[in-house]
N, CA, C and O atoms as a GROMACS GRO file, in nm:
protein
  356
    1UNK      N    1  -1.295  -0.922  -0.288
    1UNK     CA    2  -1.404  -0.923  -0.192
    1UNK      C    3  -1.351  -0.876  -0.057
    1UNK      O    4  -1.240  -0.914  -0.020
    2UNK      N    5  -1.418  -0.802   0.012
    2UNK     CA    6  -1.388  -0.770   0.156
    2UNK      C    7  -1.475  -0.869   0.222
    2UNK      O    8  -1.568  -0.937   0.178
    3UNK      N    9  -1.414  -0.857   0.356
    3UNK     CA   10  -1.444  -0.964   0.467
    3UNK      C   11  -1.464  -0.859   0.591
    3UNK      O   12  -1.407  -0.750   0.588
    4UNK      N   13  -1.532  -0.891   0.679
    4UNK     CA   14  -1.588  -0.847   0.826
    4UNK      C   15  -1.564  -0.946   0.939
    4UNK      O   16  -1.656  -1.019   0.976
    5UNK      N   17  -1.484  -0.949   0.977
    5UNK     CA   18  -1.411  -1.038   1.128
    5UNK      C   19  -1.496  -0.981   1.255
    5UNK      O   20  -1.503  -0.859   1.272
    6UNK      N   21  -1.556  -1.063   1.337
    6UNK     CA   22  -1.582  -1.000   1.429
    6UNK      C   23  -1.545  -1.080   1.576
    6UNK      O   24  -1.599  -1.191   1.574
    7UNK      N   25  -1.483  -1.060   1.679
    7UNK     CA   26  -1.442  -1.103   1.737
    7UNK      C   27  -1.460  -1.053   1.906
    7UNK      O   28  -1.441  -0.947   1.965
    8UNK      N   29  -1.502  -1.177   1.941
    8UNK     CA   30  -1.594  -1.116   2.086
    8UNK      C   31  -1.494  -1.210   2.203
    8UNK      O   32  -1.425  -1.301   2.156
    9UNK      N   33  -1.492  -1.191   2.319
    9UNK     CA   34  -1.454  -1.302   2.398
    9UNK      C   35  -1.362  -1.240   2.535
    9UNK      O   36  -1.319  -1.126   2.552
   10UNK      N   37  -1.353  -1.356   2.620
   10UNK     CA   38  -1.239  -1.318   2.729
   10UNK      C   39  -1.127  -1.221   2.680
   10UNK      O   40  -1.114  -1.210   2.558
   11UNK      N   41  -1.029  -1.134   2.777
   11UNK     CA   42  -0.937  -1.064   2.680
   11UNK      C   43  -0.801  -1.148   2.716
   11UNK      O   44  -0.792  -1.177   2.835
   12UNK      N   45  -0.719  -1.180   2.652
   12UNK     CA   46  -0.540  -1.239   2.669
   12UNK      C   47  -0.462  -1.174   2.591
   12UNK      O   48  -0.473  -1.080   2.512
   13UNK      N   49  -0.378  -1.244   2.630
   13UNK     CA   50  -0.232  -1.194   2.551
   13UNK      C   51  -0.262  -1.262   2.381
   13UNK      O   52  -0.322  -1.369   2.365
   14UNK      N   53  -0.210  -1.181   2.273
   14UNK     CA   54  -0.188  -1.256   2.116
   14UNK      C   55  -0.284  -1.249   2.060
   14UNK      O   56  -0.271  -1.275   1.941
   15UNK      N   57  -0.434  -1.212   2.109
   15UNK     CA   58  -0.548  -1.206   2.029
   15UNK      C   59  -0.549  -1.144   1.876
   15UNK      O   60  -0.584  -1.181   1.764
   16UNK      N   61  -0.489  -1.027   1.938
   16UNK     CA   62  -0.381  -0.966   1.772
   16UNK      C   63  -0.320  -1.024   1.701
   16UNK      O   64  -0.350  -1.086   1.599
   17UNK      N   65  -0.242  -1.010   1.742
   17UNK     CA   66  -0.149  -1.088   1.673
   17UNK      C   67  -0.154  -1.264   1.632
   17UNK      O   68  -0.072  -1.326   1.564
   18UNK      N   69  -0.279  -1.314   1.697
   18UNK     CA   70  -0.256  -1.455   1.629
   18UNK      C   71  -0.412  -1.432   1.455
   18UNK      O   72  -0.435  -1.478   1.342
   19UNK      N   73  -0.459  -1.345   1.544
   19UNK     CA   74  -0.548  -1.287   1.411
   19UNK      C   75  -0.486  -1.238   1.288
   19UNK      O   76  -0.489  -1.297   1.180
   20UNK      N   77  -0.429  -1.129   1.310
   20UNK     CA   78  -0.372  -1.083   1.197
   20UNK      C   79  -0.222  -1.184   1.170
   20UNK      O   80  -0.177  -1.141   1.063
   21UNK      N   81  -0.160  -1.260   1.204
   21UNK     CA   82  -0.075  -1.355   1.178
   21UNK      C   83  -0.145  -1.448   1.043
   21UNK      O   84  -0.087  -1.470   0.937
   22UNK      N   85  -0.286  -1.494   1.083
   22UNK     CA   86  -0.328  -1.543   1.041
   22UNK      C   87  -0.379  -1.524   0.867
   22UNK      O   88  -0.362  -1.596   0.768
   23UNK      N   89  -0.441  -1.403   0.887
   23UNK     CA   90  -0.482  -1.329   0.743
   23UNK      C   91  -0.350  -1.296   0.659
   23UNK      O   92  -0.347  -1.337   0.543
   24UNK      N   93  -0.250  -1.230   0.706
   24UNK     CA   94  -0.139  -1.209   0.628
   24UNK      C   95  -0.059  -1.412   0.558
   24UNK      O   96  -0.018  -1.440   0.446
   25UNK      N   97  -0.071  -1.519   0.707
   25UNK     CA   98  -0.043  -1.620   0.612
   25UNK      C   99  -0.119  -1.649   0.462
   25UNK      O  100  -0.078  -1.714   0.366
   26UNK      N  101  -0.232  -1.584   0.477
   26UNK     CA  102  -0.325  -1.638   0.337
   26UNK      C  103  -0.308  -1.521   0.239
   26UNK      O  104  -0.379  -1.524   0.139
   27UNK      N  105  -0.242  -1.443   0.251
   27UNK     CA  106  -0.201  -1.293   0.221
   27UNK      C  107  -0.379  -1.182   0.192
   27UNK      O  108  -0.427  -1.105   0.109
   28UNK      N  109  -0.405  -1.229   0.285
   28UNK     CA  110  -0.539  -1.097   0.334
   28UNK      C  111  -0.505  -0.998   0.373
   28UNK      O  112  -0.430  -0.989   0.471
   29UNK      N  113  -0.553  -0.890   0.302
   29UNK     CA  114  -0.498  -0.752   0.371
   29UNK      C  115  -0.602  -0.703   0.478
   29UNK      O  116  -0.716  -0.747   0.469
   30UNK      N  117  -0.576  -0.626   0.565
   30UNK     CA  118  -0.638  -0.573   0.660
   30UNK      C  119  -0.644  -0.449   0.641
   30UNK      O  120  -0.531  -0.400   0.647
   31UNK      N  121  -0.747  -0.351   0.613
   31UNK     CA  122  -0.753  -0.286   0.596
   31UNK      C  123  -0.811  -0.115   0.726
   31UNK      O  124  -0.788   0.006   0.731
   32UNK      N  125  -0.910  -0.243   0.822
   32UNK     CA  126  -0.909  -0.090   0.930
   32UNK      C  127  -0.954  -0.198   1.048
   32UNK      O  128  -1.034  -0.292   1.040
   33UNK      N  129  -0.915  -0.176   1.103
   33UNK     CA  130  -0.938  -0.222   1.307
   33UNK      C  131  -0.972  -0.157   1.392
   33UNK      O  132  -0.909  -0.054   1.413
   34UNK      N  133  -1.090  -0.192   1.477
   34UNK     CA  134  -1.162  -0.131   1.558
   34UNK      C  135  -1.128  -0.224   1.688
   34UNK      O  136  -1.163  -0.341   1.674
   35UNK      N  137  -1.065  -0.191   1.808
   35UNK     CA  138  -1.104  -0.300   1.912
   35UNK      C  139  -1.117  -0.198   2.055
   35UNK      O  140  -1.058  -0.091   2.072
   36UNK      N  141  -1.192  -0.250   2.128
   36UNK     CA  142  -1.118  -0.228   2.282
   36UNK      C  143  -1.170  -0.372   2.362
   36UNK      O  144  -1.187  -0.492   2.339
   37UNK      N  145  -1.186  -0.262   2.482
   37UNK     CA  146  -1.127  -0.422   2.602
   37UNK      C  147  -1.265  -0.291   2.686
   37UNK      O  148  -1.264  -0.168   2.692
   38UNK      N  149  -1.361  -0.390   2.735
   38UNK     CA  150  -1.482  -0.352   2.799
   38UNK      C  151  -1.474  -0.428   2.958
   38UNK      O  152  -1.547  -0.520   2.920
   39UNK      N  153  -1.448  -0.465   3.098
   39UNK     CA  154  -1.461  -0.517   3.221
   39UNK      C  155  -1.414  -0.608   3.145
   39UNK      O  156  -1.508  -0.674   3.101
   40UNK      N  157  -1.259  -0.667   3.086
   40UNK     CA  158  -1.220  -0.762   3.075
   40UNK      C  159  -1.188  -0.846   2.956
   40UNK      O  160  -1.089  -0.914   2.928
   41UNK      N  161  -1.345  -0.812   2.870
   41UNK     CA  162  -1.398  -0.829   2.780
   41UNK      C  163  -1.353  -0.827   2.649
   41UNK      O  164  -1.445  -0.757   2.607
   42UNK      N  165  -1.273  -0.852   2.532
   42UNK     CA  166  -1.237  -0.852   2.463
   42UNK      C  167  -1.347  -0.814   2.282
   42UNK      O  168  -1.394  -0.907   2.217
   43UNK      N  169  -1.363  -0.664   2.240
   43UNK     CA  170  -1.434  -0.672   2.150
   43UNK      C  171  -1.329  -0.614   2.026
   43UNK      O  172  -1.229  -0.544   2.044
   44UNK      N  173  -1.390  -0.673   1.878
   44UNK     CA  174  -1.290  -0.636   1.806
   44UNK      C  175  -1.371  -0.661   1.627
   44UNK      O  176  -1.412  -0.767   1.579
   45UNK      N  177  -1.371  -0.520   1.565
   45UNK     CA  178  -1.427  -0.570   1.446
   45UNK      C  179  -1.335  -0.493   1.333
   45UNK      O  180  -1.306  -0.374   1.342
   46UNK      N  181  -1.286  -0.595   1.206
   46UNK     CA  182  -1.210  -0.587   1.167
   46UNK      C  183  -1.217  -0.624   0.991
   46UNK      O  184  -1.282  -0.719   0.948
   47UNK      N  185  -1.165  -0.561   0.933
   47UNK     CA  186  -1.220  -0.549   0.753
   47UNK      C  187  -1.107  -0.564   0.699
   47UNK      O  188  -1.011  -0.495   0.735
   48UNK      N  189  -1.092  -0.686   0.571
   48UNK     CA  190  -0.989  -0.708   0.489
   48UNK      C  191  -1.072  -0.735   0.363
   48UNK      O  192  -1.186  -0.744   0.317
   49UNK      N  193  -0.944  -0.743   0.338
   49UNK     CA  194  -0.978  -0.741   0.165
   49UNK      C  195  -0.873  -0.849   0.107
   49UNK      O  196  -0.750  -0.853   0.118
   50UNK      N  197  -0.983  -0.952   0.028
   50UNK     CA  198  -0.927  -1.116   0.016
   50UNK      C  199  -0.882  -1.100  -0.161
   50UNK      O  200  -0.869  -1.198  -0.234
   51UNK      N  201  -0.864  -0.973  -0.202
   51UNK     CA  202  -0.846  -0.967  -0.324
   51UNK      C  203  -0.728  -1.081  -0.413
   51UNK      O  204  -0.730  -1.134  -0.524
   52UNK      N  205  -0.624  -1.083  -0.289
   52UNK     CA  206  -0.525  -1.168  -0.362
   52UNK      C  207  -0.467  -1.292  -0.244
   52UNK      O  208  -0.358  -1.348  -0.234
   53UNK      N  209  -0.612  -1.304  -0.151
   53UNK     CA  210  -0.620  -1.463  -0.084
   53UNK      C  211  -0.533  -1.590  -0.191
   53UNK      O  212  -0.530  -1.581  -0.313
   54UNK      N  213  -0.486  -1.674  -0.132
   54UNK     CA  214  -0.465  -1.776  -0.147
   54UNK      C  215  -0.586  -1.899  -0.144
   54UNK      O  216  -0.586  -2.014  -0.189
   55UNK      N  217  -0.682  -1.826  -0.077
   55UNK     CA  218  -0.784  -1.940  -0.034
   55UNK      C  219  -0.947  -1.884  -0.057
   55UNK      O  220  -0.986  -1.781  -0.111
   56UNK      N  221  -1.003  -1.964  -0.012
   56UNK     CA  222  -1.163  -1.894  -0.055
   56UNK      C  223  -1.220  -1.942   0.073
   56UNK      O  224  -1.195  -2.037   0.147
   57UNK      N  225  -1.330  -1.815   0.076
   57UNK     CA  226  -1.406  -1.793   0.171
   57UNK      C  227  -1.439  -1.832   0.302
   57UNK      O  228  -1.439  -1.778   0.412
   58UNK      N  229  -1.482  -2.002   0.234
   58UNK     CA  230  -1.493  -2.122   0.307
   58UNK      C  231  -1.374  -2.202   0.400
   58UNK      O  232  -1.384  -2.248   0.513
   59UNK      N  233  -1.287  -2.200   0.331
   59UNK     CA  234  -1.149  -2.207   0.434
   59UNK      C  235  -1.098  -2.094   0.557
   59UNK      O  236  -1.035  -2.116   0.660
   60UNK      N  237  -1.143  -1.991   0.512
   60UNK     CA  238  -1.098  -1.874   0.593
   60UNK      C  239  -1.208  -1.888   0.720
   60UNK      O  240  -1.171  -1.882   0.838
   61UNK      N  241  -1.304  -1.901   0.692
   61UNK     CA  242  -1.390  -1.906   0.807
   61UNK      C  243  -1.375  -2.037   0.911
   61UNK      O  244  -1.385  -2.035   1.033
   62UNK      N  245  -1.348  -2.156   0.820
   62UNK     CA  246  -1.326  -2.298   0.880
   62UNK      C  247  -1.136  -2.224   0.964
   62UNK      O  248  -1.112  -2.219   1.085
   63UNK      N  249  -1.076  -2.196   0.893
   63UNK     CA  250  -0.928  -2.142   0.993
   63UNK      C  251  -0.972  -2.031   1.110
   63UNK      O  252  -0.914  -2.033   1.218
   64UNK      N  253  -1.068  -1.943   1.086
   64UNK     CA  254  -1.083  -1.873   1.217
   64UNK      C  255  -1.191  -1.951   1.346
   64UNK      O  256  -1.200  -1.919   1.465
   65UNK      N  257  -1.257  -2.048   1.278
   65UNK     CA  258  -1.332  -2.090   1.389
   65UNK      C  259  -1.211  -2.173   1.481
   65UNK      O  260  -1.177  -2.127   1.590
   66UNK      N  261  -1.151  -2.301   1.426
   66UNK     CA  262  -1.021  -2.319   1.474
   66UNK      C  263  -0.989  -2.250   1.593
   66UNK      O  264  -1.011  -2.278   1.711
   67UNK      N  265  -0.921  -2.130   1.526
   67UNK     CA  266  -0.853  -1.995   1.591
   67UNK      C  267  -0.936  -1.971   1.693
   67UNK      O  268  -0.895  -1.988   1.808
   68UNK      N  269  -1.041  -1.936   1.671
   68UNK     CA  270  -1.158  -1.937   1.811
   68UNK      C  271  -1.120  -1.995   1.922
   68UNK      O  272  -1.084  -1.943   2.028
   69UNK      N  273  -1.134  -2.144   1.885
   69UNK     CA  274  -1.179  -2.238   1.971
   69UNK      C  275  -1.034  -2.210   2.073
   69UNK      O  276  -1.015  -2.193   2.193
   70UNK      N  277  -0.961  -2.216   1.969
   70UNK     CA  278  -0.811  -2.265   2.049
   70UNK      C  279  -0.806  -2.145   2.113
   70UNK      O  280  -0.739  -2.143   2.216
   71UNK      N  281  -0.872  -2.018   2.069
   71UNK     CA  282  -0.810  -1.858   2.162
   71UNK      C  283  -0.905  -1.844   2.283
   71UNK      O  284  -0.884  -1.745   2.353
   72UNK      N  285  -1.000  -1.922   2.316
   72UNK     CA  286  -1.151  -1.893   2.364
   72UNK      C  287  -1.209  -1.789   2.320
   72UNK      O  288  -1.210  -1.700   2.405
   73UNK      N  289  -1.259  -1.760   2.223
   73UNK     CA  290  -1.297  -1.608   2.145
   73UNK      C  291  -1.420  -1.660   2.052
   73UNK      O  292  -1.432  -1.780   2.028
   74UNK      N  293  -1.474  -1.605   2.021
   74UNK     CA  294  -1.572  -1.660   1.927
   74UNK      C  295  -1.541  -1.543   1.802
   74UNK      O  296  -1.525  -1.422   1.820
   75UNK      N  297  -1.538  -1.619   1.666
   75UNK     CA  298  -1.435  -1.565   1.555
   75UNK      C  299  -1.545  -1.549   1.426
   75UNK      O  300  -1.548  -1.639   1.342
   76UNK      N  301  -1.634  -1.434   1.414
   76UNK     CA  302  -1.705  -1.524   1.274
   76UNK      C  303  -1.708  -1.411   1.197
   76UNK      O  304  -1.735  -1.295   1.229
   77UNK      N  305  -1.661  -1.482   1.041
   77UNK     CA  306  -1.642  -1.413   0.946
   77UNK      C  307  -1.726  -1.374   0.800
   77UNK      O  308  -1.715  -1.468   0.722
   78UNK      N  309  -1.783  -1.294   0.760
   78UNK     CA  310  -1.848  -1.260   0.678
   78UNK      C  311  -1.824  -1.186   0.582
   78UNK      O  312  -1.735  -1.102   0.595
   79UNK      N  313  -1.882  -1.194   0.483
   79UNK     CA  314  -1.834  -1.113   0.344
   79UNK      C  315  -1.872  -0.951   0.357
   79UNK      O  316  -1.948  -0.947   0.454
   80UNK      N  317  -1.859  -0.851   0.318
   80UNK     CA  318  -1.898  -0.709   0.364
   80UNK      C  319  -2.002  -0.712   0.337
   80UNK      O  320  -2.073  -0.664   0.426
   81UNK      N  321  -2.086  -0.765   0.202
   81UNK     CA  322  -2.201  -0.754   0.189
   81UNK      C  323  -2.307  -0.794   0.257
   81UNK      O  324  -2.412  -0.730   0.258
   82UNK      N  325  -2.285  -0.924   0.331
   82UNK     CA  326  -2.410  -1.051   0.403
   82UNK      C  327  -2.397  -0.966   0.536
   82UNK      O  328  -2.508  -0.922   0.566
   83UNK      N  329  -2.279  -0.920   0.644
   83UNK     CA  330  -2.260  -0.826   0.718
   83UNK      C  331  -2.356  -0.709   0.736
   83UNK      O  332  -2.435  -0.695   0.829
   84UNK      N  333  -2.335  -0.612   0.614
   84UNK     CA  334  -2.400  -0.490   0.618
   84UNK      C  335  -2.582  -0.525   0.608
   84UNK      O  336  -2.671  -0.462   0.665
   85UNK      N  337  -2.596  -0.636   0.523
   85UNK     CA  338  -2.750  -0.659   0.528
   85UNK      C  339  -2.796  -0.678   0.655
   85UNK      O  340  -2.894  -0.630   0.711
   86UNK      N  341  -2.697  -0.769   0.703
   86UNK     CA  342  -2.740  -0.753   0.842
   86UNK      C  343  -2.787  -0.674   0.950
   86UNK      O  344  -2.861  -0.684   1.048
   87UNK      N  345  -2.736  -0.616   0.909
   87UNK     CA  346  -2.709  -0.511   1.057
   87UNK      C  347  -2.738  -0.352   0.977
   87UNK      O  348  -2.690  -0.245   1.015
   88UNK      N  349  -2.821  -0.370   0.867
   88UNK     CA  350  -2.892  -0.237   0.823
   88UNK      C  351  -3.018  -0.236   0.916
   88UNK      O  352  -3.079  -0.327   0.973
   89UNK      N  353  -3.035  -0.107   0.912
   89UNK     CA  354  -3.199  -0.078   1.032
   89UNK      C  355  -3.236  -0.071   0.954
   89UNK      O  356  -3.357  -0.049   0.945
   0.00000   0.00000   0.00000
């Protein structure tokens, strides 16, 4: 299954790197990264693939909200499919 990270918030130091730290502990691959930095602003959307996760779905999202809280970022993760429905016109 692929996953859709999307990640909005103040910009700091490690935002990267405590993200992708994170997916490789559960062995998530990352597959393409989009980010920049807007007046400060920190935007960032990001696609892996949980093919050979350690964990399921529900944990991954409960570990990035975590990650959120503690980064000030708001972290929310979705499957590619519930994503793209979304945000089809």
């Amino acid at each position: 299954m692929r996953i859709v990270l999307t990640i909005v918030g103040k910009d700091r130091v490690g935002i990267i790197a405590r993200v992708s730290n994170l997916l490789a502990e559960h062995n998530i691959n990352i597959l393409n990264i989009n980010q920049n930095i807007m007046d400060g602003f920190f935007n960032m959307v990001l696609i892996a693939n949980m093919q050979n996760a350690d964990v399921q779905l529900d944990k991954v999202k409960a570990a990035f909200n975590a990650l959120g809280e503690e980064l000030g970022v708001d972290i929310r993760v979705q499957s590619e499919d519930i994503f793209t429905a979304m945000h089809r016109i």
